[in-house]
Structures are given as C-alpha cells and as structure tokens.
N, C-alpha and C positions, 0 to 999 in steps of 0.2 A: 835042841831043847828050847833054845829062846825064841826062834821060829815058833816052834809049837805052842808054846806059854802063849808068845802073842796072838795066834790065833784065836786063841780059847778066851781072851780077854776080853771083856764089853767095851763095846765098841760105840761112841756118842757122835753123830753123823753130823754136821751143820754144811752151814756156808757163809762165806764171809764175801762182802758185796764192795769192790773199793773204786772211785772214778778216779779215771784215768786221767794224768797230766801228762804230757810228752810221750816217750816212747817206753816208760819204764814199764820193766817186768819183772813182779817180785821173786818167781824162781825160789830156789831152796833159800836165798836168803831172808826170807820172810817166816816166822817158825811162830804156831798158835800151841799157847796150852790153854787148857782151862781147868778153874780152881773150884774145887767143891765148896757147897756150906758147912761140911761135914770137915771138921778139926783130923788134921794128920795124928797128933798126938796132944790128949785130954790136955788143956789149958793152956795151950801154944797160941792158937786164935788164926793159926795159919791152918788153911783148908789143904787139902788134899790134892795133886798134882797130876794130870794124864801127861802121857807121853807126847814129844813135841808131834803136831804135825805140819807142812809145809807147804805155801801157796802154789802151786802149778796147773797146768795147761785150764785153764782158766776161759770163762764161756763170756764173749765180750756181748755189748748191748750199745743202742742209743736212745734216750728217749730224751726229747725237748732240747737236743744240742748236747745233750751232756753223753758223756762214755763212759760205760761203766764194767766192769771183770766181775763176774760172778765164779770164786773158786769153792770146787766141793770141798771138803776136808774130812779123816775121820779119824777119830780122837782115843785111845788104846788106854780106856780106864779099870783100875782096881773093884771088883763085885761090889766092894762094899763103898764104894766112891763117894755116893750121895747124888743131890741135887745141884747140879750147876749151877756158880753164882756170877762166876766171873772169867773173862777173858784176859787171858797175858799174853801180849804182842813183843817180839821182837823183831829188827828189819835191822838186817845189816847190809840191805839196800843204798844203792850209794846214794839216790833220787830220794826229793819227800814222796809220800804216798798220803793219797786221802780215804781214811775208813768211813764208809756210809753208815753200814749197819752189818748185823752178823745173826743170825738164828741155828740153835742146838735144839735136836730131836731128841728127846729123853723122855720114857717111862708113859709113852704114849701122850706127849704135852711138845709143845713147842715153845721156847725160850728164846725169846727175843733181844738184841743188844741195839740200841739206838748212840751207833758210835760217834757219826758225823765228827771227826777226828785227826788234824795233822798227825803223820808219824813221821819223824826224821829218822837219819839212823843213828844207830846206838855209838857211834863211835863219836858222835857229835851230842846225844842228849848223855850217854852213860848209864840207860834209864830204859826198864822195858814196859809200856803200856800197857796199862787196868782198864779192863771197859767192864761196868758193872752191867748186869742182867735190868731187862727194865719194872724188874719185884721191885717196889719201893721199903725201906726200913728206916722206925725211926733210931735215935744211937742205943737204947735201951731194947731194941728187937733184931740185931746185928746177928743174922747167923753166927757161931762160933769158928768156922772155918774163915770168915768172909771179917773179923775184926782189925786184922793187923794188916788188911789190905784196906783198908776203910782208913785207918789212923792214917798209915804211912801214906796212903796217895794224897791226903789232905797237908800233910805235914811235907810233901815237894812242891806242892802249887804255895806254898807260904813263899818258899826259899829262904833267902838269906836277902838281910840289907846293903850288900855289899858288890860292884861290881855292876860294868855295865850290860846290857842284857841283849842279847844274842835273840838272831832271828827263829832259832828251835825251842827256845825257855818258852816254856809253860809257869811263870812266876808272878803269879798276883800281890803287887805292894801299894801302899801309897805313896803320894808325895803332892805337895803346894803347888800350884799354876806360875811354877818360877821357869818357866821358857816359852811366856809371852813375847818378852824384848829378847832384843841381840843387841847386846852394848857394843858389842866388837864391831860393828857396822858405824858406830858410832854414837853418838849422846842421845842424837832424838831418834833413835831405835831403842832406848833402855826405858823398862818400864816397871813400877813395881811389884814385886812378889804378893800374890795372891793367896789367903791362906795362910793361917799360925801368927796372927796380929791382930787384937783389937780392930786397927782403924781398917784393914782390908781383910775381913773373914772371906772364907769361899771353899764351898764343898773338896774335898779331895781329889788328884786324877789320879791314874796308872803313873807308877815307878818307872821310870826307863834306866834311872842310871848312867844317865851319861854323864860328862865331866863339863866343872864349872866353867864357864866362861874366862878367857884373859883379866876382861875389866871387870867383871864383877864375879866376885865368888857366890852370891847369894841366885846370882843365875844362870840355868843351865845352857851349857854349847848347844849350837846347831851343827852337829857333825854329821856325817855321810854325804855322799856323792848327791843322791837322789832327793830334791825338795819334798817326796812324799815317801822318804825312807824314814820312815819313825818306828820304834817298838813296839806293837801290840802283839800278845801271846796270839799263838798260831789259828787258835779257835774261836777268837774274836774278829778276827781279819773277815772281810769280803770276799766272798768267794771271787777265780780269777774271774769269771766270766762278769759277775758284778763291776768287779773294779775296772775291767777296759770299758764296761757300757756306761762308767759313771764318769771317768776322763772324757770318753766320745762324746757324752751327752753338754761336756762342759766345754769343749774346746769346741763343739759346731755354735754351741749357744754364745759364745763369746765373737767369733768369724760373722755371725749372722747381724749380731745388734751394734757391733763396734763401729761407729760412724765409719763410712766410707774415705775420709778425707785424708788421704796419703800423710796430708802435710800434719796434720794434728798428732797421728803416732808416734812423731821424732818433735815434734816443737812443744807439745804438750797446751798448745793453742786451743783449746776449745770453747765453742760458742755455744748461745744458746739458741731453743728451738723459735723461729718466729713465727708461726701461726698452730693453733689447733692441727688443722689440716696434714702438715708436714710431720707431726707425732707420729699421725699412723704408718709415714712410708717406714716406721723400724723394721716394721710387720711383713714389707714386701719380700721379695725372693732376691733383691738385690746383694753382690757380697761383692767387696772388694779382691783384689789379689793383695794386695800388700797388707790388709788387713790378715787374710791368711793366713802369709809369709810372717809377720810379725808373731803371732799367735803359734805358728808350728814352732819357731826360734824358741820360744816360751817351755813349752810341753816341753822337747827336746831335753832340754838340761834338767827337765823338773820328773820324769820317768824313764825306767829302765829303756836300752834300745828296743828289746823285743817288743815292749808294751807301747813303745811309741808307733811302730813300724803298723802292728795291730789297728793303733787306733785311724792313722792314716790310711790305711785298708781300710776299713770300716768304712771312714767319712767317705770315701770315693764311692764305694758300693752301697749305701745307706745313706742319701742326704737328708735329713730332718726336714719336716717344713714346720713352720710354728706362725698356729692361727691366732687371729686376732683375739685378747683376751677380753673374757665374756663380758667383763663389766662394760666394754663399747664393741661388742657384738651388734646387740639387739640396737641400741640407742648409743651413738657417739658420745652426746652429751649429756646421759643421764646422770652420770656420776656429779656433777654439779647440782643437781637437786637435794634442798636441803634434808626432806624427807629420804634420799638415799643415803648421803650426810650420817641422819640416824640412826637409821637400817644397820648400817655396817656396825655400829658399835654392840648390834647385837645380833648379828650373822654374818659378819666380816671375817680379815682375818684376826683380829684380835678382840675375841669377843670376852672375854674373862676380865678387862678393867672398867667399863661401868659399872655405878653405882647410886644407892637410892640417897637421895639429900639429905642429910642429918639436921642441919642449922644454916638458917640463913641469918646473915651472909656466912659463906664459907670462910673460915677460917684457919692459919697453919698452928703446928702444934704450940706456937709460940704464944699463941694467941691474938696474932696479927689477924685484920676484918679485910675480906675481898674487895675490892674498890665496884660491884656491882649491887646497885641497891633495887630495891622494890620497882622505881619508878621506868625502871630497863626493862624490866619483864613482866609486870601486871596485866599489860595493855595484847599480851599474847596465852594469856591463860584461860580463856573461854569464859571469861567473869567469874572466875575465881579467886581471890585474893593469896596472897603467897602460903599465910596458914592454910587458909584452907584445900590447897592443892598439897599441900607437905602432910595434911592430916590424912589424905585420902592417897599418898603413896604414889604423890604423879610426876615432884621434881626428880630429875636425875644430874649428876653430874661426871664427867669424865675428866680427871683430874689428875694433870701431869704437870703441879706446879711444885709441891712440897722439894720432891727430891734431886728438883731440878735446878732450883734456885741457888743452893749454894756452889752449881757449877757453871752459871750462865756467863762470867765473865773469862773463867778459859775456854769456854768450848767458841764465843765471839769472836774469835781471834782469824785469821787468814781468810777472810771475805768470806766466814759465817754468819749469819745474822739468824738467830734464832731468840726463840721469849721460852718463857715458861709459861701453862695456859690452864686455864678453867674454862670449862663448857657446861654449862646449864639447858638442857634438857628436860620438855615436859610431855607427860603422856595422854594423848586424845586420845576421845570416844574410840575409836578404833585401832586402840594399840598401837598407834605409830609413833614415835617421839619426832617431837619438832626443836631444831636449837632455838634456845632463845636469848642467848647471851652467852659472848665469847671475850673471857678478860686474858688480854696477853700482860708479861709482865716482864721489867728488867732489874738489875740492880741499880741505883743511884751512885753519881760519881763519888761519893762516898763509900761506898758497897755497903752501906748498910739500907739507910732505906729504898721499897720499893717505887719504878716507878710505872703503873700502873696504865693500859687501855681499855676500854669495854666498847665492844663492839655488839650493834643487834642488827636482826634480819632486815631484810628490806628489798624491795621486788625491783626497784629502776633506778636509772644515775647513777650517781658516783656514790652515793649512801649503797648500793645493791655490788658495785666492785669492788669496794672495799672490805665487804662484807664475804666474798671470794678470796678474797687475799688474807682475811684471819681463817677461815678455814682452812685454806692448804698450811697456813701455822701451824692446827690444831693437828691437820693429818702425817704434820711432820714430826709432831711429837708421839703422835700413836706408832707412827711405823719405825722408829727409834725405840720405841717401850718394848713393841712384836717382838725384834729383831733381837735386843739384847736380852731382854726379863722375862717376857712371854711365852717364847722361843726357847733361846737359848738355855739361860738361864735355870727356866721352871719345870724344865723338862732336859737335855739332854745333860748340861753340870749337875743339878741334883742327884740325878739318876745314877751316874757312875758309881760311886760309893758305894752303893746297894750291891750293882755286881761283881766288884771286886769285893766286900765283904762274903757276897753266896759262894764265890769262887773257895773262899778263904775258909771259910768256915763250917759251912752245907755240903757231906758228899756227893756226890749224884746219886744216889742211892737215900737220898735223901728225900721225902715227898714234897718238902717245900721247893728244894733247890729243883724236882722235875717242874712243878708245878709254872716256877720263874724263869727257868730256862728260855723256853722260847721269846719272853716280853725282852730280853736282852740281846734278842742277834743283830750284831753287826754296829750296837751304840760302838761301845769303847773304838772300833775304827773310826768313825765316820767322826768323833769327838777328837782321837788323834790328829782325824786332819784336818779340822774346824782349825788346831792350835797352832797347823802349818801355813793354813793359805788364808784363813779368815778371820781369828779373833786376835793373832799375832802383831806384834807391829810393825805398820806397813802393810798388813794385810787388806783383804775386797772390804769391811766391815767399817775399817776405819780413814778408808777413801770414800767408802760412799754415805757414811752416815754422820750428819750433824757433831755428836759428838766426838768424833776424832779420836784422838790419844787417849783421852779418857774415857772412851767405851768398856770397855773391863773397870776400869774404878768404879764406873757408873754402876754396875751390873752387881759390882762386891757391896757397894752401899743399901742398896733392895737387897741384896742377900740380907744385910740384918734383920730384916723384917718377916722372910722366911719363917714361917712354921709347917712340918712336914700333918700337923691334923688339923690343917686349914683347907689342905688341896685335894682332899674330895670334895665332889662336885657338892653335896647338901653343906656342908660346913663353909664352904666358899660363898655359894648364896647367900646362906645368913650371914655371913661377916659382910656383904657386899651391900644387902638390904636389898636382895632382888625375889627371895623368897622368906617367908614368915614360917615359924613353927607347926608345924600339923601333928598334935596328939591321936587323929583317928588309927589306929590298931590297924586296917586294910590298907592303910601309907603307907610301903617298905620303906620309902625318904624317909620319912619326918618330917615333909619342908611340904609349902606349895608355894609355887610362884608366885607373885603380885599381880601378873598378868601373861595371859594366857599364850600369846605371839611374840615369846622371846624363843627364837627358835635352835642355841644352843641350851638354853635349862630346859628349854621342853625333850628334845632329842637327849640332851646328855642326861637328865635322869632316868631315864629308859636304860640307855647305856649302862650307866652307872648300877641302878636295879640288876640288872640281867650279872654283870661281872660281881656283883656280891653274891648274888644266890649262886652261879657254879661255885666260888670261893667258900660260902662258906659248906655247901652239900659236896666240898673235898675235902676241905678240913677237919669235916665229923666223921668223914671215914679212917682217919691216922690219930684224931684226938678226942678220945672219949669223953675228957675232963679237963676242968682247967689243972689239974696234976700234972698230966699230961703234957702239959703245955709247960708248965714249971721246970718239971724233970727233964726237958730235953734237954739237954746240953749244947748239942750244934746248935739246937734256936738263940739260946740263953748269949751263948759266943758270939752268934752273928748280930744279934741285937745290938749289945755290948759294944761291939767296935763298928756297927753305924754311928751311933751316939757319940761316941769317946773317941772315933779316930776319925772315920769317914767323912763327919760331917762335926769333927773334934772344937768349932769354933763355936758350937752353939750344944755342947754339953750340958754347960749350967740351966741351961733355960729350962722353965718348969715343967712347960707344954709336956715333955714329952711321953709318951705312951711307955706304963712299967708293963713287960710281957710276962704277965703272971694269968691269961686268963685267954680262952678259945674267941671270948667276942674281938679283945685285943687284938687277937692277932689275925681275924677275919678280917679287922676295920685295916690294918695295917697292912696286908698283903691287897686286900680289893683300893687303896688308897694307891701301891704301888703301878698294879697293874692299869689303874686308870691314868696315871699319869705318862707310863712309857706306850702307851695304847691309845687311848682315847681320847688327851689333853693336847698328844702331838698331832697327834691326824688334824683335830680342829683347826690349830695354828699354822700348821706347813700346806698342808696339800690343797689349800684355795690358792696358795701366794700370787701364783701365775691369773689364777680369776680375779684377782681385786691390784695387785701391784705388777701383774706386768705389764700395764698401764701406768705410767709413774708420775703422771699428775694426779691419777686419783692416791697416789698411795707417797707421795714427794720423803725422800730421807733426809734432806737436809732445805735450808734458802741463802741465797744470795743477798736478800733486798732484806731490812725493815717495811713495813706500813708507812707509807709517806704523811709527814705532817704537813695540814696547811700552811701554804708561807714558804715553802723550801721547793729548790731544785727538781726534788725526786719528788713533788706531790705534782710541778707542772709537768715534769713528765708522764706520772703517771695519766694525766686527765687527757694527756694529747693522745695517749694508745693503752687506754687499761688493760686489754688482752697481750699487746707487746710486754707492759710492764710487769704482769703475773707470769708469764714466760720468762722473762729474765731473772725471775726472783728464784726459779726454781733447780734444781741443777743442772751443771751445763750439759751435752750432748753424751758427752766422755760418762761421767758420772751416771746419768738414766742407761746409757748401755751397758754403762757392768752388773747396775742394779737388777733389770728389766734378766740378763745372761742368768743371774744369781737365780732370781725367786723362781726362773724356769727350770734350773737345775734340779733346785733342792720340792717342787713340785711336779716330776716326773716318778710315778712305780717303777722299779725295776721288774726283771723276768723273775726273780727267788723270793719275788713279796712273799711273806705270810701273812695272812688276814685273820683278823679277831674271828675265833669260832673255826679254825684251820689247823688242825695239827696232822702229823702221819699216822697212821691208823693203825699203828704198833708202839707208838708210844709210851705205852703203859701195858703192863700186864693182869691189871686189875681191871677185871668187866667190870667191878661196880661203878668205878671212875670214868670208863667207856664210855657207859651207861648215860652216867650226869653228866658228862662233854658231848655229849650227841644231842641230848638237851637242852644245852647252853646254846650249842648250834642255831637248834631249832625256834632257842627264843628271840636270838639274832635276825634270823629270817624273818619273823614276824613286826620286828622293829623298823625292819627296811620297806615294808608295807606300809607301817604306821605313815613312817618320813614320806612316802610317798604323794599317798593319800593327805595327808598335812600341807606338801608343796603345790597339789594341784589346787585348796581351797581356797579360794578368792574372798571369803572374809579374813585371810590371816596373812594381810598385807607386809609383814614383815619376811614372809618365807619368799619370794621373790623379790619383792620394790620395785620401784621405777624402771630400775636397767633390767628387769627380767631374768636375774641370776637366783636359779632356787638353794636352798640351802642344805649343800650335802656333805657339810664336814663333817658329820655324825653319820653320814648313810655306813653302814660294815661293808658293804658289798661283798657277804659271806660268799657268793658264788665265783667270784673273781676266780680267774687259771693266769697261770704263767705267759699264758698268749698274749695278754690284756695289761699293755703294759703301757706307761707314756701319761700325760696328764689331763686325768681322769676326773681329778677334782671332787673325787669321793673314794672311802676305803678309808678301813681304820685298821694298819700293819700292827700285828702283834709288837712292833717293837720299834725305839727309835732307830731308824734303822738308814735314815737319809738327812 
C-alpha cells in the first residue's frame, strides 16, 4: 500500500549541480528535501516537507577546469504541497562538498536555487542546509511556510560570542583589529588594538575566536600550523582553484624580482640601485636558485602540503614572464616629467587625493601658514596673480602634510628620512596641471615648531636635481596614503562591516541582501590574509613602506575623518573642490567638474550614473514607498548595527543617513556598491602600470635633501643620479614592493565584472530586465573611455609616458580566459 500511495504522489523533478573536489561521492549519504511556502499547519510558519530524496549516479561535466555532478532527483510531494520555497540539505558525507546551484520543475515553471555553498557534514555542523529559491521577499512578504526557516537560518549565522571557530561554522560576528601584533614573538611585534577607543577607532573585522595571547590579553594568538590558516566562514573563502593561483602568482613574483645576490638573503646586506639603466634588469627573465630555494622554504611552512606540492607544480609547468611596466614601456624616462608628475594625480593610482586650493598660503587646522608664499609661484602662473588663478579654480594642491606631522619623528627612525609635503599645483590652458611648488617639512628639535623647505621647478643644474629629489618625497608620500588610506583602508577595512552585518541581518531571500551579494565575493578572505602577511607586524607593508610600525595607527588616525556620505563619487568632488554644484534637472550628478580632462571624475561619473539608476530601477521593484522602507525590519537591523556595532566608533557623528526613506536607501546602497566595485578597481589594478616601476612610485627614502655647506650636498653635486638612487629604497625593499603591486594587480580566472552576474540569478524578469540594461549601459561607457583615450586634446588621458586611462574601463565582456594584468576591469567585488 505505501508502494502504491507513493506512486500516486506528485512528484517535483529538479537537479542539483555540485563541483567536484577530490574523489568524493555523495551516494545515499547526501538526502534533499524541499520545503513548501504553503504552512504544514495554520500558524506554525513552517512549510510543508517532501519526502527525502538522495544524490546518486550522477552525470559529471568539465567546463573552464572545473568538475562538476549534475544529479537528477525526484521529490514525493503531498497534492496540496504548494509552491516550492526552499531546499534542505543534509550530507553525512565524510568530505566537504560544494553546492553550485539546484533548479525544481513545478506547475509548468522552473524554480531556481543559486546555492554556490560549502556543505560539511552534519556530524561536524549538527545543522542541515536552507538554500532559498531565487523569489526575493521582503520580511513583511515571507511566505507563511518559508517563516521560521527565514528566522532560524539568520539566527545560526548570528551564532554565539563564545568559542573559537572551526573551519565548517558559518558564524558571522565582530570583533577589533586586535591580531595585528604578536607580543609573544616579542615587544617590537606588539602593537595596539584597533577599534573600541577614542584614540585608535577602526571599522570592525570577522570574530575568529581565537584565544588571547601569553603577553597580552587584549591581543589575539597566532595559533595553527599554517601562516594562512585563519577563520573565514566557508562562503567567503576563495575558491580552491583561486587560492593555488593566488599563492602561484605570489611565490613566482617574489623568485622573479628578489635580487639575485645569494649573499644578501642570509646577511640582509642590501644595496642600492646605481644607475637608471640597472632598474630595468628587474624585468629580465633572470632568477636565481637560491633565491628559489629561499622562497620555496618560505611557502613550505606558510601552506598546507597539498597546496604547496600544487603550487610547485604549477611554477614548473606555467612559468610567468612579467613585462616591463607601462609607465617605461613607451619612454624610460617619462615618468620624470613634470607634467607626467601631474597627470598621475589625476589618472594614477591614487587619484581621489587632489584637491582645489581654498586659501593661500595653506594652512593646518591649527592655523599654522605654509612656509610657500606668492613670490614661489607667481612667475609660473601665465600672468596670473595667485587671486586671480584661485578665482578662476586653477590652484590645486595635493596635501600629505596635516596628518603626517604629528608622526614624523617615529616614522624617522632606522635610516628613514622622510617630510611631510605640500604640492601646489596649477591648471593650464589645456588642462594639464604643472607643479609649482613643493614644501617639504619636519619637526623642530623641539618637536614643536616646524621646520620648513620650498622647493620650485626648474629645467638645469643642481636647482633642476633637487627639484627631482623633492618629488620622489612627494611620490613617497602619495604611495604611503595609496597603500594604507586609499587602498586599504577606504575600501577593503570599511567594506567588511557591511557584509558581515548583510550576512547577519539580511536573509538571502532578501532583495537587498541578492542585490549585495555578489559586490562581496571573496573581501573577507583576502582581508583575512592582508591581517596575516601584510598589515601584521612584521608584515610586506611594514618593511616596505616609510611608515613602519605605525602604519595601522596611521590608517586609524584618517579613519577619524571617515564619513561613509562622502564616498560617492559627486559628494567626494565637492568636498575635494574638483567639481561645482549643477542644478540643471538633465544632471543625474548634480556636480560638474571644473575641468574637463580629469579622467577619473570624468570616467567615474559615468560609472557612478550607470550603478545608481540599476540601483535605484531594483529598489522600486521591492519598495513602493518610503513605508516600505521604514517597515522593513531586516533593513531597519542591518542599518542599526553598521552604525552601532560595525563601524561602532563613529556612531555619534551626525553625518549619518536615518533609513527612513527609498532615496536613503538608493544613495546608500549605490555609495556601497561604488566603493567595493568601482573605487577599488581605480586604486589596485593600475598598481603594476605606475609602481611596478618603483622610482616612479618610491614607498619609503633613505636620504634627506642635502643642505648647502654639508657632506651630503658635496656628495650629492658629484653624482646627483647616484645620490637620488641611494635615497630611494635599497634593492631588497623595491623587490618586495615591485612582487606586491604585481600580485595584488593581476585578474584571477573567477573575476566577476561590473554588469556580470549568472543568468539565473534572480527570478524576477522584471529585475532581468533592468540588469541586462545596466549591462548594456556599461558597454556603452567602455566606448565612451575609448573614444576619450584616443583624443589628443585630452592630454591627461595618456601624458607623456603614453599610458591611457583605464581604471574605469568595465570590461563587461571579459571571460574567465582573460586573466593576468589587464590594467582595466572593474570586479564586482573587492576581491584581490
């Protein structure tokens, strides 16, 4: 009779799609049910249950390197069952398994599951997996079946604050940047906790949970075998194929730039470069063996065996070559041109710190006067007087003295010699800015007052090398700002909060949390291991850049100044004085630039334009009203604990957006996505075009500016190219730099690109619809960028060195093939 019964039951067909790691095979121990929207019994909130069915003989596939089991299933549901909402997985599978996706045939419709999904087994989570259908709802439109699977799956990704966390937890929490330092290695490995103090605020990271250190209790152990064995929930991780290509790509880049010189790797002897010419052999194909050998020793202890064994495979079958970066492609020595100089500050990589001149002389908040007056820069203003160049919007200044100052006397310290600097900036008839004055600065043996250089251009002599020698100052302070603030900082630390809050608070089922989903793949790893090898101490970040130990305090100090509705692109303009107000109604800005060939405002308001209108033509499909937006609950949560926990040091401040209204939350979601999409691409993926040259891009100096009358100024006059070489860091240092920016500007194979998603994504045509759209406007921008870099009146989009400007290009059309440094593309997500 139970034979027959089941016969006669309705039957819902799917398949469920899962890639393949190792040799496992799900078998009977792999069992799907799925959950109606339809309520078992009136007011339970729990839906309705088909009978298990279970993965076997299963149809394999390969596409682009990856394996994948496509298993039929068929699913033995009650007539009056309903609508399927949701999938419940169990795997008593001894292996992880990775879920792709899942689709059910019901009622002449096809119901899509977009799982992309660790599953451990149960004997280790205790927990059987929800994958929700890809119908969005908001919490006031929750099928009644599909309720208490909505609460309770958000209510285990919370978890507990307790304990430390295992490589299957799925547990979204926060906690301080207090496993910076390693006291237990000793005193000058210990460093302050970041985060939950006045004097070092700094956004939230992921909870791991581990136990405090010996010497200090306020900071977390470095425990596990593996230097890149850290906590990140299973879903945040790099896929494996990512993670061996991102080691491979790290460990050939380190073997290839690491000075050859046996003796330097064990005495720690390093020199500097002495001629131009000898820079470029970094570039050749030459590699040492002991360099290698060194480097393999490294990896070894720092990754599992398997993945070591992998990557050394790899480098043997795959050797990289890595071409000369394009800033001395075209022209060796364009980068020394002052007009390239310019250029970069406003198509470089850090193009977001110039700024339009408010008052001359500049002055800091104290109301201390720039030691640069009129009679430095009149004589280069095209017979313009200083008003009347400041009336007509033509000074600029790039201005890395304020926050530098009260740290110049520790960062001085073990043969650093760095200033703090002002560069003044003017804009000619044809949109190029020329420097016109560079004040370096130090503190007085007093430490209180300053004491002051002003240097101006000048074409011959020793007036025209010294003049060389304050810019690689200036460019040392820019690629110090990139690296911590610009960079790091303004993009991947802020960013995190957000997706541990969506994780926290947003179901997936949620249209916001579909909407964010993809701008977050792969942050919280690649941030996890920023904490292991890079912004740690001791880490690549704080051997190669000027500030040293205090790089992180640095970074927490600019966090005060932080406001999250500053960092869209029109609001950032106007704070910066590089765009004016535009009332015309046909503006989507509101901004127009001051001038026309600054070619991230021009490219990024395009940008910017395109990601508000998809934003806001999704957001009026789920929020009719601002009610709408009131009433949501999950919104109302998630906002709530950005504000109050995630980024809990800057609560008070007034700035912040109350989410009571659809425009709110349009500016607030298109502000996010600009910043993990658009603001990173401009920053990271030139790095290799402009610093992997590392005179044009220097992290740190060796020398002061020699004064007449002293040792180091007859030196300098006897070999001024000798002595700018020596100022700059030594061999050692430009080869971990030159390793780094090549890393972290290479696409992997699983890029997603802005205007990219999988074409099941959503079950909503309407949404489809206006993402196909979106697409479509992206294409059109990549034309614009085009057309813009070939016209030769808009000297800023190449320059001198003939490098056009494509940290804005989308490269919507990019494939998985197209991978390596591209030097254009804008990844849905900070994702490197």
């Amino acid at each position: 009779m139970e034979h027959q019964r089941r016969r006669q039951a309705p039957v819902i067909k799917g398949e469920v799609v899962i890639i393949r790691h190792g040799h496992s095979v799900p078998g009977k121990s792999v069992s799907v049910h799925v959950c109606s929207c339809t309520e078992d019994n009136p007011g339970s909130g729990r839906g309705r249950l088909s009978e298990s069915a279970y993965l076997k003989h299963g149809k394999s596939n390969t596409i682009n390197g990856i394996k994948t089991t496509t298993y039929k299933v068929k699913l033995h549901v009650d007539p009056e069952f309903g609508i399927p909402g949701a999938l419940v997985i169990k795997s008593q599978n001894k292996h992880k398994l990775f879920i792709q996706s899942a689709s059910l045939q019901t009622f002449n419709q096809t119901i899509h599951f977009d799982c992309n999904s660790w599953m451990y087994p149960f004997k280790k989570t205790k927990a059987d997996r929800v994958f929700f259908s890809n119908t969005s709802y908001l919490p006031n439109q929750t099928p009644s079946g599909l309720m208490e699977l909505r609460k309770n799956e958000l209510k285990s990704l919370r978890g507990k604050r307790t304990g430390e966390r295992k490589e299957w937890d799925r547990i979204y929490d926060y906690d301080y940047y207090n496993d910076l330092g390693n006291p237990d290695k000793g005193r000058k490995h210990t460093r302050p906790v970041l985060g939950g103090s006045v004097s070092h605020p700094y956004p939230r990271r992921l909870r791991t949970g581990r136990p405090p250190s010996n010497e200090d209790p306020l900071t977390e152990s470095h425990s596990g075998k593996d230097n890149l064995d850290i906590y990140v929930p299973p879903d945040e991780r790099f896929s494996p194929k990512k993670l061996s290509a991102f080691i491979l790509n790290s460990f050939q880049a380190t073997i290839h730039f690491l000075s050859p010189e046996e003796k330097s790797l064990f005495q720690q002897d390093f020199s500097s470069f002495h001629t131009f010419e000898e820079t470029h052999r970094m570039f050749s194909s030459n590699r040492s063996h002991a360099v290698e050998e060194w480097v393999k020793g490294i990896l070894k202890k720092g990754v599992p065996e398997e993945l070591y064994r992998e990557v050394i495979h790899a480098n043997k079958k795959n050797p990289l070559k890595f071409p000369l970066p394009q800033i001395i492609a075209e022209n060796g020595m364009a980068w020394l041109d002052d007009e390239e100089f310019g250029r970069q500050m406003l198509a470089g990589t850090n193009p977001t710190r110039i700024q339009c001149l408010e008052e001359f002389p500049p002055q800091d908040k104290n109301g201390v006067k720039s030691s640069i007056k009129r009679s430095h820069i009149e004589h280069n203003l095209d017979d313009l007087t200083v008003v009347e160049a400041m009336n007509q919007w033509r000074l600029f200044i790039l201005d890395h003295h304020d926050y530098l100052m009260p740290y110049i006397s520790r960062i001085n310290t073990k043969g650093v010699c760095v200033y703090a600097s002002r560069t003044l900036l003017f804009l000619r008839s044809d949109d190029t800015l020329k420097p016109i004055a560079i004040e370096l600065s130090l503190i007085g043996s007093n430490d209180v007052n300053e004491i002051n250089r002003v240097f101006v251009p000048s074409s011959q002599g020793t007036e025209a090398a010294l003049w060389q020698l304050a810019k690689a100052h200036v460019a040392t302070n820019d690629s110090v700002h990139h690296h911590l603030i610009s960079h790091w900082l303004q993009t991947h630390a802020v960013v995190e909060p957000f997706i541990i809050a969506t994780r926290r608070q947003l179901s997936e089922m949620h249209p916001i949390h579909r909407l964010l989903n993809p701008h977050f793949k792969d942050t919280m790893h690649i941030n996890a291991l920023a904490r292991r090898i890079l912004i740690n101490s001791g880490g690549i970040l704080e051997k190669i850049l000027f500030s040293g130990e205090v790089s992180m305090e640095l970074s927490s100090e600019l966090y005060k100044g932080w406001r999250f509705d500053e960092q869209g692109l029109p609001a950032d303009l106007l704070k910066r004085g590089m765009a004016l107000e535009d009332a015309d109604p046909d503006n989507p800005t509101g901004v127009q630039l001051l001038f026309e060939d600054y070619p991230y405002g021009a490219d990024g308001l395009e940008i910017w334009t395109a990601i508000k209108t998809w934003v806001t033509e999704f957001c009026i499909v789920f929020y009719k009203d601002d009610n709408s937006v009131q009433t949501d609950s999950e919104l109302q949560a998630w906002w709530w604990e950005i504000r109050y926990v995630g980024h809990g040091d800057k609560w008070h401040e007034e700035w912040w957006y109350q989410m009571t209204t659809c425009s709110t939350l349009i500016e607030t979601l298109t502000i996010l996505i600009w910043i993990a999409s658009a603001i990173h691409a401009s920053v990271n993926f030139g790095q290799y075009t402009y610093a992997g040259y590392p005179l044009n891009r220097p992290t740190l100096c060796r020398k002061f500016i020699p004064k007449e009358g002293t040792f180091e100024y007859a030196e300098f006059l006897k070999d001024p190219d000798k002595y700018y070489l020596k100022m700059l860091p030594d061999t050692f240092e430009m080869s971990i730099g030159v390793a780094l920016v090549e890393v972290l500007s290479r696409h992997t194979s699983d890029e997603v690109y802005l205007g990219q998603r999988p074409s099941e994504w959503t079950d909503n045509e309407e949404v489809r619809h206006k993402f196909e759209k979106f697409n479509g406007t992206l294409k059109e921008i990549e034309t614009k960028i085009m057309s813009r870099n070939g016209d030769p009146k808009l000297k800023n989009r190449c320059g001198p060195a003939k490098v056009p400007f494509n940290g804005l290009y989308p490269d919507t059309s990019n494939i998985a093939s197209q991978v390596g440094m591209t030097g254009k593309g804008i990844p849905n997500s900070i994702s490197i």
